[in-house]
mmCIF file of the N, C-alpha and C atoms, coordinates in Angstrom:
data_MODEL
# 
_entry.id   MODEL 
# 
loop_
_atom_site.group_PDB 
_atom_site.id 
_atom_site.type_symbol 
_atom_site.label_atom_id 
_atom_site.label_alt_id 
_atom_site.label_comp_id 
_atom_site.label_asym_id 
_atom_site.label_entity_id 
_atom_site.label_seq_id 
_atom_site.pdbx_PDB_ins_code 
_atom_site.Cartn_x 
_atom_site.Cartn_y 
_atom_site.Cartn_z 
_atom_site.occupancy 
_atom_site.B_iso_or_equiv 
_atom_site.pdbx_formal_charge 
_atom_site.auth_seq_id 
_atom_site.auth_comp_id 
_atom_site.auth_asym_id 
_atom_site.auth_atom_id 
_atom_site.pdbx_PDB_model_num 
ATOM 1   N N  . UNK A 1 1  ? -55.839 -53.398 69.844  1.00 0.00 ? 1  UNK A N  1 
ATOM 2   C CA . UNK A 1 1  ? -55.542 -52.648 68.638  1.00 0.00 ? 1  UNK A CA 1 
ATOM 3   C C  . UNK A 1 1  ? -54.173 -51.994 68.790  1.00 0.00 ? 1  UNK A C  1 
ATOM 4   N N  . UNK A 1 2  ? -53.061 -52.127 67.763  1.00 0.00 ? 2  UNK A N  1 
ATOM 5   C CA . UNK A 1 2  ? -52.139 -51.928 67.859  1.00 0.00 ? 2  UNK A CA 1 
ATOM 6   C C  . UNK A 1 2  ? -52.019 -50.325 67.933  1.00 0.00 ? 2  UNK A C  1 
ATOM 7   N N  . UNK A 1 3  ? -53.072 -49.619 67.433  1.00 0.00 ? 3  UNK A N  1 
ATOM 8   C CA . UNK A 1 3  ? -52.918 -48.041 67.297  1.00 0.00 ? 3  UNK A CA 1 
ATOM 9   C C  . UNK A 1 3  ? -53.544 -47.163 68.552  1.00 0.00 ? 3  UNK A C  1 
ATOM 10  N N  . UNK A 1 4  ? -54.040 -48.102 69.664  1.00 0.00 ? 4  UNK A N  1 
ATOM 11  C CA . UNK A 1 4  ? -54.620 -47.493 70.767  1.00 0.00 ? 4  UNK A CA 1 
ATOM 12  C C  . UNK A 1 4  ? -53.013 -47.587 71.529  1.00 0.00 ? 4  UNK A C  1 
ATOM 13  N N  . UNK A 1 5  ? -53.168 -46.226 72.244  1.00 0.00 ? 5  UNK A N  1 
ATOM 14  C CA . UNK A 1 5  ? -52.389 -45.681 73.383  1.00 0.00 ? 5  UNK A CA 1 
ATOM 15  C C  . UNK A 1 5  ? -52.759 -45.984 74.826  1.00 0.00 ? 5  UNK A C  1 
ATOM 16  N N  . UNK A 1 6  ? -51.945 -47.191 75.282  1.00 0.00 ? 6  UNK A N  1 
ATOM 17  C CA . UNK A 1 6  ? -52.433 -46.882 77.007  1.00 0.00 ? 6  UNK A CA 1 
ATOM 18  C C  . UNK A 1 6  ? -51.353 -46.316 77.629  1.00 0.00 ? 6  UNK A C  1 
ATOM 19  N N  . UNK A 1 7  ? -51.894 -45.883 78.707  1.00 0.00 ? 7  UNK A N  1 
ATOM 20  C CA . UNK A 1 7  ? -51.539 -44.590 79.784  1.00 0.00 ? 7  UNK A CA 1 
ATOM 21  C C  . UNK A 1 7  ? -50.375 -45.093 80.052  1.00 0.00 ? 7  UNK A C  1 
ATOM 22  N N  . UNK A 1 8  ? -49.477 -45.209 80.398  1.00 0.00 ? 8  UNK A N  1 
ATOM 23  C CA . UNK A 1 8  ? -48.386 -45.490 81.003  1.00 0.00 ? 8  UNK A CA 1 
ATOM 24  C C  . UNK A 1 8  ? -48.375 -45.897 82.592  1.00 0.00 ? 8  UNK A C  1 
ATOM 25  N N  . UNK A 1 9  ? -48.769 -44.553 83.086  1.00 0.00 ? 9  UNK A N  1 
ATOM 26  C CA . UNK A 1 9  ? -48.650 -44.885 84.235  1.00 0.00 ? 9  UNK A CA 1 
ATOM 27  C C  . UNK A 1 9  ? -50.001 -46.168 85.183  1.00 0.00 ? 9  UNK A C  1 
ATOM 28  N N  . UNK A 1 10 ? -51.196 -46.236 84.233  1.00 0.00 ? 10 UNK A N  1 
ATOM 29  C CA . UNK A 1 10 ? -51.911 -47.110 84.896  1.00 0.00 ? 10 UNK A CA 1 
ATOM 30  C C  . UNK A 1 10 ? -51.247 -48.393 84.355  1.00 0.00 ? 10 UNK A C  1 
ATOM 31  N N  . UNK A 1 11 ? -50.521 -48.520 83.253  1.00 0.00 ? 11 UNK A N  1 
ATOM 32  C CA . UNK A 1 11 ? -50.076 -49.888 83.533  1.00 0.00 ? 11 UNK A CA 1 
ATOM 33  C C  . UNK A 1 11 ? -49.172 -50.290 84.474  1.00 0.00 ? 11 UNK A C  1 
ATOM 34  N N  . UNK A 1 12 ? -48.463 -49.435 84.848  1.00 0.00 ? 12 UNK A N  1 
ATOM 35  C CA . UNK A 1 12 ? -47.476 -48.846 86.067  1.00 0.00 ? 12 UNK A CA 1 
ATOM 36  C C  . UNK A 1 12 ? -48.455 -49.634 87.307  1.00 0.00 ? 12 UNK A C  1 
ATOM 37  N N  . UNK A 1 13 ? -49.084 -48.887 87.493  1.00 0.00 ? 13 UNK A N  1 
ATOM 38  C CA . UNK A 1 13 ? -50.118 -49.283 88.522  1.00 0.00 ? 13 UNK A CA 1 
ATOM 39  C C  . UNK A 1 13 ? -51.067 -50.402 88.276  1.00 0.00 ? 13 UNK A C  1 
ATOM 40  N N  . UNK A 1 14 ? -51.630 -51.068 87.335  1.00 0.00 ? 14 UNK A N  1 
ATOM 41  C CA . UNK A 1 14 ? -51.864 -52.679 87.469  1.00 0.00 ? 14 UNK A CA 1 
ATOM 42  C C  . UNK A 1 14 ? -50.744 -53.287 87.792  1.00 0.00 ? 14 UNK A C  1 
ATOM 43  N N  . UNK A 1 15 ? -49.594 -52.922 87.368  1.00 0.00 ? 15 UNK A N  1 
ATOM 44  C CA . UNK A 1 15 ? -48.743 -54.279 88.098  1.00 0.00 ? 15 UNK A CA 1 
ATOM 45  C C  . UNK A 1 15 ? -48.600 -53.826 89.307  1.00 0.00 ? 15 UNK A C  1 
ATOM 46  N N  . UNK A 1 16 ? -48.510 -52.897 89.813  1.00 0.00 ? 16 UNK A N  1 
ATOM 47  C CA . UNK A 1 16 ? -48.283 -52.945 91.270  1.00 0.00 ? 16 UNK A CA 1 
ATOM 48  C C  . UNK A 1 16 ? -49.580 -53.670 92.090  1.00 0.00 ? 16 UNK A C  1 
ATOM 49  N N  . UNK A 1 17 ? -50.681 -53.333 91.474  1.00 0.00 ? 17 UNK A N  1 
ATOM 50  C CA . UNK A 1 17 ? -51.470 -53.869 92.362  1.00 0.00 ? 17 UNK A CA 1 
ATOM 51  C C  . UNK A 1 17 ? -51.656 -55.094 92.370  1.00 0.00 ? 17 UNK A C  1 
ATOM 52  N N  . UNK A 1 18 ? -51.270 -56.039 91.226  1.00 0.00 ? 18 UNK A N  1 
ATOM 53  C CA . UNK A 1 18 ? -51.397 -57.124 90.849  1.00 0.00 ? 18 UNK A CA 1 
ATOM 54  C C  . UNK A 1 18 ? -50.269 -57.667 91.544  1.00 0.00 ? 18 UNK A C  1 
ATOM 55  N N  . UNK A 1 19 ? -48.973 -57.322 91.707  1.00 0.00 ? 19 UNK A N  1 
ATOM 56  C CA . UNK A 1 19 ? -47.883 -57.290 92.773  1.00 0.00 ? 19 UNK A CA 1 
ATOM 57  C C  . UNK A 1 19 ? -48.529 -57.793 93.872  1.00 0.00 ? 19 UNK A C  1 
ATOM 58  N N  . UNK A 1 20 ? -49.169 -56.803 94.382  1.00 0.00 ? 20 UNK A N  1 
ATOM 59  C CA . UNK A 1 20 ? -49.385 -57.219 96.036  1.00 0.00 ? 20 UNK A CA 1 
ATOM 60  C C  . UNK A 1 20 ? -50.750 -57.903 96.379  1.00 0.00 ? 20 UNK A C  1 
ATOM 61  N N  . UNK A 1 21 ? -51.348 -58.103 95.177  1.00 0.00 ? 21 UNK A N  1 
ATOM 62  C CA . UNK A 1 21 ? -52.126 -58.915 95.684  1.00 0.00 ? 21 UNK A CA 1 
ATOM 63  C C  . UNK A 1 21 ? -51.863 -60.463 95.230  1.00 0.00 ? 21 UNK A C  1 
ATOM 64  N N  . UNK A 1 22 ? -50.463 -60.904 94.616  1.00 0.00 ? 22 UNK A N  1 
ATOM 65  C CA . UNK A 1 22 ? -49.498 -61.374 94.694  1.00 0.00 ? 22 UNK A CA 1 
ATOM 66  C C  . UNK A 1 22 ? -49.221 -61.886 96.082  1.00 0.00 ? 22 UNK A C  1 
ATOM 67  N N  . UNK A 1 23 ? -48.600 -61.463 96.583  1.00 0.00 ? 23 UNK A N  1 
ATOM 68  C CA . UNK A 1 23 ? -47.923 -61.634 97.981  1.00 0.00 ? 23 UNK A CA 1 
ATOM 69  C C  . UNK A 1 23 ? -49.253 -61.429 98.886  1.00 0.00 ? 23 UNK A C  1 
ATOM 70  N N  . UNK A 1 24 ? -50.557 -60.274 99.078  1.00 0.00 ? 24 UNK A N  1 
ATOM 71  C CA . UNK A 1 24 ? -51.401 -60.801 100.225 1.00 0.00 ? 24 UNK A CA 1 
ATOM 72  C C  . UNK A 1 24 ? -52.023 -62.352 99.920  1.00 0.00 ? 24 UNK A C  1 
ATOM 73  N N  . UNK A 1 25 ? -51.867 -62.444 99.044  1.00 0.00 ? 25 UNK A N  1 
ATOM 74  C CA . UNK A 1 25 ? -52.979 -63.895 98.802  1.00 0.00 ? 25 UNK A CA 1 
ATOM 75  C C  . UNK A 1 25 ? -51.662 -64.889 99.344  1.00 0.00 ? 25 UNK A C  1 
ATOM 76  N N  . UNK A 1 26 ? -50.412 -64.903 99.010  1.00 0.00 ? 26 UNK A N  1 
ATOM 77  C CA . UNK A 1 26 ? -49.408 -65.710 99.512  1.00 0.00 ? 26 UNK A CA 1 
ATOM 78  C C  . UNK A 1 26 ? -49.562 -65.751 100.654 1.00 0.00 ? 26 UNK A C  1 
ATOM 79  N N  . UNK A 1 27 ? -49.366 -64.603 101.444 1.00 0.00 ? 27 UNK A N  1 
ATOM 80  C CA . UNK A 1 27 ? -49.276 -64.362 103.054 1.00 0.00 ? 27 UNK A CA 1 
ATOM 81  C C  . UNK A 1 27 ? -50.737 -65.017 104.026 1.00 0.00 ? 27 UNK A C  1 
ATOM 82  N N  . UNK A 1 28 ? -51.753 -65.066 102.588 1.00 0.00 ? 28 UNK A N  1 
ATOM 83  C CA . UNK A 1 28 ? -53.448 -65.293 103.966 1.00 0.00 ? 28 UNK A CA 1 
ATOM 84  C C  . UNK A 1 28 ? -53.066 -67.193 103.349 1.00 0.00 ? 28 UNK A C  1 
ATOM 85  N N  . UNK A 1 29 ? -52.529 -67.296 102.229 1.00 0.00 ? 29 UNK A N  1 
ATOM 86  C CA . UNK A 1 29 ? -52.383 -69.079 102.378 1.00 0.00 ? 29 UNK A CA 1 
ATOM 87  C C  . UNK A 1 29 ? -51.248 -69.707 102.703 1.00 0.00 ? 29 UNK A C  1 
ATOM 88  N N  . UNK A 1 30 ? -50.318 -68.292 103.282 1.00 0.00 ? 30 UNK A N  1 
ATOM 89  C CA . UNK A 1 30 ? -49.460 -69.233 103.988 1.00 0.00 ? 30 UNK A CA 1 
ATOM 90  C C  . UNK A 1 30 ? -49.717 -69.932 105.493 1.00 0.00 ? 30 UNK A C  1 
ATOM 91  N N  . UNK A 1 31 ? -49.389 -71.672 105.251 1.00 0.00 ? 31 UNK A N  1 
ATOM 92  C CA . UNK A 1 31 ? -49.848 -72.365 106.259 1.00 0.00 ? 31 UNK A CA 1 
ATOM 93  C C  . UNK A 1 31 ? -48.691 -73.246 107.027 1.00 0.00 ? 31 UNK A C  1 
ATOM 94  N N  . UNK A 1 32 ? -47.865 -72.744 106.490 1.00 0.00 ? 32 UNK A N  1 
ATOM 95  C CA . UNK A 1 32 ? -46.054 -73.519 106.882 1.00 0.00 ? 32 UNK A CA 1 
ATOM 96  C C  . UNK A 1 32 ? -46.061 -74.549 105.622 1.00 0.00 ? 32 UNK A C  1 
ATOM 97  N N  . UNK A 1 33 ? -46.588 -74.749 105.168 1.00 0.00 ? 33 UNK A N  1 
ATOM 98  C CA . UNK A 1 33 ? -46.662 -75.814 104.100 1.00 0.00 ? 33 UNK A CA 1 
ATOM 99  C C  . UNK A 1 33 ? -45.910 -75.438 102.967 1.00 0.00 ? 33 UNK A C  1 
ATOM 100 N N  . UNK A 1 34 ? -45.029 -76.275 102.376 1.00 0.00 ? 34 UNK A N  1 
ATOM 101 C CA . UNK A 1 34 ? -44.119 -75.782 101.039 1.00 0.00 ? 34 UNK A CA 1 
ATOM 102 C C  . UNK A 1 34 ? -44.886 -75.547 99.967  1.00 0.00 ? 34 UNK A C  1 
ATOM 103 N N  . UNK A 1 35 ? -44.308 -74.852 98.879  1.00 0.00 ? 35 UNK A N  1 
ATOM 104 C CA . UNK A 1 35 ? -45.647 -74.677 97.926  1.00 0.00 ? 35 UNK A CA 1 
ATOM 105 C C  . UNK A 1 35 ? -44.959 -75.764 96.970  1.00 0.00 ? 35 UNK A C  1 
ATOM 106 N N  . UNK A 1 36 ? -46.338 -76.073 96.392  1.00 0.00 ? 36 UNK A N  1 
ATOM 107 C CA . UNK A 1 36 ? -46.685 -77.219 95.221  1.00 0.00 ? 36 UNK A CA 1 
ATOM 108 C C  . UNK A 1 36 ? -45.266 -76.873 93.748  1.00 0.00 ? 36 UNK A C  1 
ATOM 109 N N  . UNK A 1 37 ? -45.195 -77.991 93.669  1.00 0.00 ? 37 UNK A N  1 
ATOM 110 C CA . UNK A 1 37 ? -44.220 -77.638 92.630  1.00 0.00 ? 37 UNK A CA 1 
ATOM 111 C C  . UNK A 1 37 ? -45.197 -77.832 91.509  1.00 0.00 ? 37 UNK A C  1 
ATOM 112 N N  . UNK A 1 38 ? -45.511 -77.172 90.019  1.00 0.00 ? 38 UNK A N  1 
ATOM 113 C CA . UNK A 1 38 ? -46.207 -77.573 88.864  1.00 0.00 ? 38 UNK A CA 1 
ATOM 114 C C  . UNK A 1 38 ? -45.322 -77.782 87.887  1.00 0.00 ? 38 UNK A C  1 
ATOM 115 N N  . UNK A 1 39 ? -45.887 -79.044 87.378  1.00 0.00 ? 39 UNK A N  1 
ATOM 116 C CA . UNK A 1 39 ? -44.736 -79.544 86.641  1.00 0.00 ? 39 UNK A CA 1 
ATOM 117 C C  . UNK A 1 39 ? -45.699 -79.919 85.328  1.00 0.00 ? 39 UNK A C  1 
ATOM 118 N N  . UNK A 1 40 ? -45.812 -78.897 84.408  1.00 0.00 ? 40 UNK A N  1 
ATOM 119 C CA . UNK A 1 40 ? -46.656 -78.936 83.109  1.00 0.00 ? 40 UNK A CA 1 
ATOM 120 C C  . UNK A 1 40 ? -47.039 -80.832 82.388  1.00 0.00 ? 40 UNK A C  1 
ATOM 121 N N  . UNK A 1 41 ? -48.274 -81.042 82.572  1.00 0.00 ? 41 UNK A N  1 
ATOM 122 C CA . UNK A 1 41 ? -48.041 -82.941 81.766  1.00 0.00 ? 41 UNK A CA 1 
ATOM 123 C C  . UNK A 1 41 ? -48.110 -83.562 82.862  1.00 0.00 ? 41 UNK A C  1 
ATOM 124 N N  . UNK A 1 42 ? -47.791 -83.472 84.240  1.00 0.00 ? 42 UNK A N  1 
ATOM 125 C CA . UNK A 1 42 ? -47.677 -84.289 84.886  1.00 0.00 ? 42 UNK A CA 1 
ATOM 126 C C  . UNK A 1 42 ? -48.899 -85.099 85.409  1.00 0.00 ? 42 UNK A C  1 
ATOM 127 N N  . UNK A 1 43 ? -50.390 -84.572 85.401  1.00 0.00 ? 43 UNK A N  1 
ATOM 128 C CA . UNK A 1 43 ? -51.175 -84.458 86.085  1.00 0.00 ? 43 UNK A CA 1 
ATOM 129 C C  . UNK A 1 43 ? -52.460 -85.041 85.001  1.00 0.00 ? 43 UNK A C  1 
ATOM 130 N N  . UNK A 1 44 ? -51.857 -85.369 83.432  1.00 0.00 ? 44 UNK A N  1 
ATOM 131 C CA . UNK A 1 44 ? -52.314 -85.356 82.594  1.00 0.00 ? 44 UNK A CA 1 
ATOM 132 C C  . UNK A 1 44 ? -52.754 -87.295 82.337  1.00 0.00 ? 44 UNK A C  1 
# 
């Protein structure tokens, strides 16, 4: 709803947390392996 107010600062704080769990999930599947390139259609 366009007339609801969110907090500022918790959106502040979903991205941060969404940030790093960003990068831990990178860091527990990093395996030396390059990452996958996605190439939209290709797979189709």
């Amino acid at each position: 709803n366009p007339d609801e107010h969110v907090n500022r600062e918790a959106i502040i704080y979903i991205n941060r947390v969404s940030d790093f769990l960003f990068v831990a999930a990178r860091a527990v599947n990093d395996n030396g392996n390059a990452d996958v390139l996605w190439i939209p259609g290709k797979n189709r």
